[in-house]
Every structure is written in structure tokens, then in C-alpha cells.
C-alpha positions as CSV (number, residue, x, y, z in Angstrom):
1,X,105.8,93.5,77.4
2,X,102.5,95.2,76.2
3,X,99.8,96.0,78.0
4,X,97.5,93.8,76.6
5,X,100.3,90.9,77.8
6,X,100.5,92.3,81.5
7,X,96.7,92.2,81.9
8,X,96.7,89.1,81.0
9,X,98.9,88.4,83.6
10,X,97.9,85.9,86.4
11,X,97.5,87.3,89.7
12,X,100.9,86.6,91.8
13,X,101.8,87.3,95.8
14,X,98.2,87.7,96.5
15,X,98.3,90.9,93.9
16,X,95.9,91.0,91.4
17,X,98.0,91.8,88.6
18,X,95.4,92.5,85.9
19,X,94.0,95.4,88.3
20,X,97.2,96.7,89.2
21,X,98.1,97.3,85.2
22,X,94.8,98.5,84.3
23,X,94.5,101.0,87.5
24,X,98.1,101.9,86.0
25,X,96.4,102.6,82.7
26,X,93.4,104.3,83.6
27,X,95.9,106.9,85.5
28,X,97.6,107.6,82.8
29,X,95.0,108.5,80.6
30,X,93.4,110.6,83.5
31,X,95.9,111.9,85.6
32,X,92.9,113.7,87.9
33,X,92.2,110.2,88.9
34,X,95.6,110.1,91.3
35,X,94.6,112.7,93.4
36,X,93.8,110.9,96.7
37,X,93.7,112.5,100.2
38,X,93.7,109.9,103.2
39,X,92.7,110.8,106.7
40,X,92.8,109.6,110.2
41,X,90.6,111.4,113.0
42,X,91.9,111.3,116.2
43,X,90.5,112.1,119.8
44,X,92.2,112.1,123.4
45,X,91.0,109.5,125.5
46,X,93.3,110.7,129.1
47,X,97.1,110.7,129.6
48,X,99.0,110.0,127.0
49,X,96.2,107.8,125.4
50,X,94.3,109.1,122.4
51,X,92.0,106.9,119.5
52,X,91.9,107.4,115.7
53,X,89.7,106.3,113.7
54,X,90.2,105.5,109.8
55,X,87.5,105.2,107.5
56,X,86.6,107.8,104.9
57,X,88.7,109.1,102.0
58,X,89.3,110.9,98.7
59,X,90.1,109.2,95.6
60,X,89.3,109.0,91.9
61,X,87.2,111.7,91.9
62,X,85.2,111.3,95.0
63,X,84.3,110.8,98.5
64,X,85.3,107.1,99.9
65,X,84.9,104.8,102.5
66,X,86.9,101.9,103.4
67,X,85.1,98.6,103.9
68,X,85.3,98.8,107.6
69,X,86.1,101.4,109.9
70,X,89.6,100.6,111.6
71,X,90.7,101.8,115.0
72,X,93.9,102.4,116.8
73,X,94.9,102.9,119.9
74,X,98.2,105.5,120.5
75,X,99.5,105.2,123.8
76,X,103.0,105.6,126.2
77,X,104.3,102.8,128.3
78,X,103.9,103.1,132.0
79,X,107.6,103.6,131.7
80,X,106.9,107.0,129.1
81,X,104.0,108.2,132.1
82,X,101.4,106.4,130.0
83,X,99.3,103.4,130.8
84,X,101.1,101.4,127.4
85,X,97.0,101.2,125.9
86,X,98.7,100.9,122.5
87,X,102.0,101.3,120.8
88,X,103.7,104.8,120.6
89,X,102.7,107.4,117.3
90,X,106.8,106.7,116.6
91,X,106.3,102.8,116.7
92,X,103.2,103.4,114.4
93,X,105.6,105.1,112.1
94,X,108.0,102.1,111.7
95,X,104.9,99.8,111.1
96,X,103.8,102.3,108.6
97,X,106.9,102.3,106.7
98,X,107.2,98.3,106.8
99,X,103.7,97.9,105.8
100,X,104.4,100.1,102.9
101,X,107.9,98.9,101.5
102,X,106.4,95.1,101.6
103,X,103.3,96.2,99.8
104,X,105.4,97.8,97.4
105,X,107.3,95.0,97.5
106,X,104.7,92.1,96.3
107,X,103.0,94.7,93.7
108,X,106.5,95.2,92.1
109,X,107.3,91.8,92.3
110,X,103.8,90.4,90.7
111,X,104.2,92.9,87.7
112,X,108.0,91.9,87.0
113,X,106.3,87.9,87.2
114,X,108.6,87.0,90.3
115,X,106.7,84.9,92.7
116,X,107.7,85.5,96.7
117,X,107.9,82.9,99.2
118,X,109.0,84.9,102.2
119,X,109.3,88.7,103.2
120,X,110.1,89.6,107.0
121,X,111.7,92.7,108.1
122,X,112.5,94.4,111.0
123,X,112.1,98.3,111.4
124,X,114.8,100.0,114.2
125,X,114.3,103.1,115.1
126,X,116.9,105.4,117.6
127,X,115.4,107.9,119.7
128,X,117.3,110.2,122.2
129,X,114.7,111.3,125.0
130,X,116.6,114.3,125.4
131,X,115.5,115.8,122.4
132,X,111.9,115.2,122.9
133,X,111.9,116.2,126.6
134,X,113.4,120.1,125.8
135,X,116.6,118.4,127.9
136,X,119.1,119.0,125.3
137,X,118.3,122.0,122.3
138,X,120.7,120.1,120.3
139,X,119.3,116.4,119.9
140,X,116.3,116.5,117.3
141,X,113.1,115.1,119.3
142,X,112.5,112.1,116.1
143,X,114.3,109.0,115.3
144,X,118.1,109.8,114.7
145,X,118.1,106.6,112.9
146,X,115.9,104.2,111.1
147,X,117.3,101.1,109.7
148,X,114.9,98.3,107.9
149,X,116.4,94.8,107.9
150,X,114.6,92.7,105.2
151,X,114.7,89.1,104.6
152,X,113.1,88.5,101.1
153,X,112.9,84.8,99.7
154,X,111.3,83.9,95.8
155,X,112.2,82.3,92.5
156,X,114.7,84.8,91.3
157,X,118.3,85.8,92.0
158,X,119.6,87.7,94.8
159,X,120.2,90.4,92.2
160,X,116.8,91.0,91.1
161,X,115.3,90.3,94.7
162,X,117.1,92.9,96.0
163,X,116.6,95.4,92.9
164,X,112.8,94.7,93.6
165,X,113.4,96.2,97.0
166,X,115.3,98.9,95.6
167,X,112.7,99.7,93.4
168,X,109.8,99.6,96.4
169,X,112.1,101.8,98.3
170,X,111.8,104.5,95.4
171,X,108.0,103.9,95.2
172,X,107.0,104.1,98.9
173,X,105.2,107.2,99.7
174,X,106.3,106.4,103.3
175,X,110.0,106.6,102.8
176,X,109.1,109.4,100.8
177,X,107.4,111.0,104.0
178,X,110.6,110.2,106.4
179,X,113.0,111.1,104.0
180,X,111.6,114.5,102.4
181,X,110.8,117.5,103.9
182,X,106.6,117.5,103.9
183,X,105.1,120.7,105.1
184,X,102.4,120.4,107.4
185,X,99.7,122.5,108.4
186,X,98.4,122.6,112.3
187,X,94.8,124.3,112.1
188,X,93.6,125.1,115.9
189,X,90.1,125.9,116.9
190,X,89.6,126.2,120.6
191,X,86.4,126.4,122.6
């Protein structure tokens, strides 16, 4: 298929396929335009509670905002010594890497002309308190396991249904995340 053929594309899944291909164009004939930096900002609220806010970014060149400001609330259960304001930073995790496989997903699909009717999946994840709580120097203090179960229903064979996930798996900058070593940088400044 040309170019010219996948913009004409109709959109599909809710994707507008004639964007995707041409945002897929325009990067590669300026690779510069890739460079994106996302941020959250987070700020303790007491306990175990904290807030982040997410609303400005880089990307294409420049400085971003999204159309609205979205806010989160991070929290413990009561049964963690927190007051259960919001789901856990690890729970946030699994919705992060759901969100992103099934985006992937229904982008991937749209551009290979396979129309979805259903995609549900649930996200595990195994965590051994020890780790976490300096109990046991041997058990890491993250999930020991994460395992996506996805149920993924449109018009074309198991096969390629299940390639398309295979494919959004490869694609997924947050697989990438859990799955690769990412250096990160703590900068402090106290007062």
C-alpha cells in the first residue's frame, strides 16, 4: 500500500487513520519533530497521599498544553497506613501499561484496515511487601510479575488479532519502560 492509499484511508476504531499516516510521514521527513518530553508535577498532600497534575509538554518543536489539565490522586489503602484517596503509584503503572498496549492496539489495527469490536484486558501485578519494607534484602521492592490478559474481538483471524497485539507489545513505550533498564535522574533541592 502507498501512502497516498493509506491516507485515504477511512478512519477505523475511533483512530483517525489519515492523521496517523501523515503524522507518520511528517516524522520521517523531520526526525526533530519526535522529540517529545512528557511531564507530571506532583505535590504531597499528608500520609501517603500526594496529587499530580498533567498538563504541559514538549513536542514537535515546542512547548504544549493538553486541552485540559488532568489530576490524580496517588494514595495507600488504610490497610498500606494510608487513607486509600486514590489507587497506589504501582496500580497506576498497570493502568499505564493497559492504556498503552490497547492504544497501540486500535492504531495498529486501523492502519492494517482491521476493524475491532472488543478489547478488555486485565493487568496482574505480584508484589512481595518484604522487599519494599527493607524486611527481606533479597526480594526486589517492584512487581516480581506482571501478566496482561487480553481479550481482543474484530473481523480478522485469531492469527492476525493476536499478531496485532504482538506488534503493540513491540510499539509500547510502556512495556518498553518496565521491561528496559531506563536511567533516572532524582534532582533534590531542599529548603
Amino acid at each position: 500500500m502507498s501512502i497516498t492509499e493509506s491516507n485515504t484511508r477511512p478512519a477505523r476504531n475511533g483512530v483517525d487513520t489519515p492523521t496517523l499516516f501523515a503524522t507518520l510521514d511528517a516524522v520521517k521527513q523531520a526526525p526533530a519533530a519526535a522529540k517529545f518530553q512528557f511531564r507530571a508535577h506532583n505535590e504531597w498532600q499528608s500520609g501517603t497521599h500526594s496529587r499530580s497534575t498533567i498538563e504541559d509538554f514538549f513536542g514537535v518543536g515546542e512547548e504544549r498544553s493538553h486541552e485540559r489539565t488532568f489530576v490524580f490522586e496517588a494514595d495507600h489503602p488504610a490497610v498500606l497506613v494510608g487513607n486509600d484517596n486514590g489507587p497506589t503509584p504501582v496500580e497506576f503503572l498497570l493502568h499505564g501499561l493497559a492504556s498503552c498496549l490497547t492504544a497501540g492496539l486500535a492504531n495498529i489495527a486501523a492502519a492494517r484496515g482491521v476493524t475491532l469490536h472488543e478489547v478488555r484486558s486485565t493487568v496482574s501485578g505480584d508484589i512481595d511487601l518484604n522487599g519494599i519494607l527493607g524486611l527481606d534484602p533479597e526480594v526486589r521492592n517492584g512487581y516480581q510479575q506482571i501478566t496482561v490478559d487480553m481479550v481482543v474481538e474484530g473481523d480478522a483471524s485469531p492469527e492476525v488479532l493476536a499478531s496485532l497485539v504482538e506488534q503493540s507489545k513491540q510499539r509500547s513505550a510502556v512495556y518498553d519502560v518496565i521491561t528496559s533498564s531506563v536511567p533516572v535522574a532524582i534532582n533534590v533541592t531542599t529548603g
